[in-house]
C-alpha positions in Angstrom: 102.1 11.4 206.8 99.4 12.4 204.4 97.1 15.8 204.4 95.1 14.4 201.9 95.0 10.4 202.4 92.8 7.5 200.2 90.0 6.2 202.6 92.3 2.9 202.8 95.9 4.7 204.4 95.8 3.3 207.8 98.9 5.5 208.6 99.3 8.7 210.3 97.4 11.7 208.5 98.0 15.3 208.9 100.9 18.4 208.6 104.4 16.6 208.7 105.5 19.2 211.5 102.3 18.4 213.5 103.8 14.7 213.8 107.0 15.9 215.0 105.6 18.1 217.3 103.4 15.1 219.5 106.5 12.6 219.3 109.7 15.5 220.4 108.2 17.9 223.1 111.5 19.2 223.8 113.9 20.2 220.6 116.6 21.9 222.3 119.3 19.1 221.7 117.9 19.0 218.1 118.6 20.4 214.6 115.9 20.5 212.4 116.3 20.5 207.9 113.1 21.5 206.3 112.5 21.4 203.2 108.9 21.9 201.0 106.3 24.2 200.3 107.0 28.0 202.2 104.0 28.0 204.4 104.8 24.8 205.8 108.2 25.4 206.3 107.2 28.9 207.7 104.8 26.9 210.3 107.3 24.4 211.4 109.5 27.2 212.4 107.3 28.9 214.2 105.7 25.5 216.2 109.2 24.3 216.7 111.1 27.3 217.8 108.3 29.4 220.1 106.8 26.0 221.6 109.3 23.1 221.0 112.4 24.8 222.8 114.5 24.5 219.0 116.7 27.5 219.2 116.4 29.6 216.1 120.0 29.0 214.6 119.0 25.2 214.7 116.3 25.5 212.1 117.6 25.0 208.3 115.1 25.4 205.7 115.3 24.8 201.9 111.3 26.3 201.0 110.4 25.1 197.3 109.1 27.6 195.0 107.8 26.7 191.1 110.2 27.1 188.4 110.0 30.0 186.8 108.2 31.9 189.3 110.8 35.3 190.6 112.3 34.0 194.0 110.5 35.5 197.0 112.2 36.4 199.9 111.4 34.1 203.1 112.5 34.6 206.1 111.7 31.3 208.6 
């Protein structure tokens, strides 16, 4: 999946959790590792646990921050 393709991807475009979303409906016999930039792993929480039936302790998230930036606290 691409947010930002070249006019000749013929593949799926869009948010990665977006994707997920459409093809699993129903995440309650799921676990779900996420790992990226902090708003998106922020946003797949949220989608996934208040719409997609993940339960909150199922969610595992590694968010990426720039090196030498001062950790911020995220709580997904």
């Amino acid at each position: 999946m691409l947010s930002k393709p070249d006019p000749s991807w013929a593949g799926r475009t869009g948010h990665v959790h977006k994707a997920v979303a459409e093809d699993f409906p129903d995440l309650c016999n799921h676990q779900v590792y996420a790992c990226g930039n902090p708003a998106m792993v922020k946003a797949a929480s949220t989608a996934f646990v208040t719409s997609h039936q993940l339960s909150d302790e199922e969610f595992y998230a590694d968010p990426f921050v720039a090196s030498g930036n001062q950790l911020a606290q995220i709580n997904v």
